[in-house]
C-alpha positions, 0 to 999 in steps of 0.5 A, a space after each residue: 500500500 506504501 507504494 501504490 499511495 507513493 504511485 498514485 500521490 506523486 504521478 511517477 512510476 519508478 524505472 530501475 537499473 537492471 543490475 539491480 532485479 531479480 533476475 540476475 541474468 537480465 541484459 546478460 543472457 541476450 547479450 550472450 545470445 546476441 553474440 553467439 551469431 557473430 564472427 569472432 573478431 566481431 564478436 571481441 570488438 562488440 562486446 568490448 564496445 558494450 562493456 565500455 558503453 556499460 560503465 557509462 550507462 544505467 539501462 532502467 527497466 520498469 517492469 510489469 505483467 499482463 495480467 492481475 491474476 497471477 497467485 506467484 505475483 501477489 506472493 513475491 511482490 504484493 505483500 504476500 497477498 496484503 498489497 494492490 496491483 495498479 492497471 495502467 492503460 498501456 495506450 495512455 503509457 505509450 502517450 507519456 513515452 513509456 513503450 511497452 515491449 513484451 519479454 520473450 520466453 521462447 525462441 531466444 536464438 531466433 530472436 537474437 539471430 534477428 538482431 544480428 541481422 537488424 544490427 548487422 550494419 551497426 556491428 560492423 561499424 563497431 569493428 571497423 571503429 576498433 580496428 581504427 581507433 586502437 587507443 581505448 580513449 579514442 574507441 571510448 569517445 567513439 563509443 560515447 558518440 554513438 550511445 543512442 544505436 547502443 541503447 537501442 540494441 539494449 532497447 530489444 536485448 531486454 526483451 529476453 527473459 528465462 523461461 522459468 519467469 514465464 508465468 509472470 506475462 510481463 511486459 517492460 519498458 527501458 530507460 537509459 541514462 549516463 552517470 549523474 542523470 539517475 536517484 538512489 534510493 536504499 532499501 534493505 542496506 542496498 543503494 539501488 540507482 533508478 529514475 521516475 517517469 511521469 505519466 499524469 501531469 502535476 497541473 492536471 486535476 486527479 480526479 481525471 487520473 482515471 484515464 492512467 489508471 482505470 483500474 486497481 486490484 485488492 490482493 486476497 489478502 488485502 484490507 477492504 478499508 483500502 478500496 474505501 480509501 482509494 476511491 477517497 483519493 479522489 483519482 476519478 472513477 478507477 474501478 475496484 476489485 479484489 483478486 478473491 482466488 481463496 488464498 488466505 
């Protein structure tokens, strides 16, 4: 409830670098299959280009599901069942510049062999850039010049999520920014960078935030008290129900 009152009262949803989930093969493994379809000599350059563009960068994931009913999700992630599920209209997401993507739990070494060849043009230019700038401070400003094609890649790496996450249907969004530009906030003794995106505007009224959030959704194990307050906040005529599946 801490969180969804912060959500709903600040009008920002949180993206959180991807070093810091749960999965700790986020990034790793797509990059890994990625690179599998290079030659080597491309392959050893690439991955240097990245590693360096890496340090410099903070790839922000925000992180959603598909579905509210999900009995794992409300455990690991609700408050054991005590806490809420936020709907957001995944068009008004898209309006405020939060692009959805969904993660792909199959077919990863199809999927990355399409990268190779959707990317194949860029890769090539990272090896012929190493190749010409043998100093790493000349390779790095190169790198640093070309952060946008970098991020894109990551933009479609992220998708690729272990199938043994599948049941969670998610869906993500990934916001990269340089050092300096993210927040930190510390949770359970750990200094966790992330940054917030806005999707209601602070001078718009809150009884229209509906629009945003049509829905929101008591976990089983949830205070009724909570739906009465929520309709309080006065957010506008967001509808609420409880996920009553018996787990008590």
């Amino acid at each position: 409830m801490t969180g969804c009152f912060g959500i709903i009262s600040s009008r920002r949803i949180w993206f959180t670098d991807f070093r810091f989930l749960n999965d700790k093969q986020e990034l790793k493994q797509g990059l890994s299959a990625l690179l599998a379809f290079l030659p080597e000599k491309k392959r050893i350059s690439f991955e240097r280009a990245f590693l360096w563009h890496s340090m410099g960068t903070h790839h922000c994931v925000l992180s959603l599901s598909k579905s509210p009913k999900i009995l794992s999700q409300w455990r690991a992630y609700a408050a054991d069942g005590s806490g809420v599920a936020i709907g957001f209209d995944a068009s008004f997401l898209k309006y405020a510049k939060i692009n959805l993507v969904e993660c792909q739990y199959e077919n990863h070494e199809l999927y990355a062999h399409e990268l190779a060849t959707k990317y194949e043009y860029f890769i090539d230019s990272v090896h012929h850039a190493r190749l010409d700038n043998p100093g790493e401070n000349t390779f790095m400003k190169w790198i640093e010049e070309h952060a946008a094609d970098f991020t894109s890649i990551v933009e479609d790496l992220i998708a690729l999520k272990n199938p043994a996450f599948v049941e969670e249907q998610e869906v993500r969004a990934v916001w990269s920014l340089s050092h300096g530009s993210v927040q930190i906030r510390l949770s359970s003794q750990l200094m966790i960078p992330y940054t917030e995106a806005k999707f209601w505007e602070d001078d718009e009224a809150a009884s229209s935030m509906h629009v945003a959030i049509p829905e929101i959704w008591l976990g089983p194990k949830c205070n009724e008290l909570n739906g009465t307050a929520l309709l309080a906040a006065n957010c506008g005529t967001f509808l609420v129900q409880r996920y009553d599946c018996g787990y008590v």
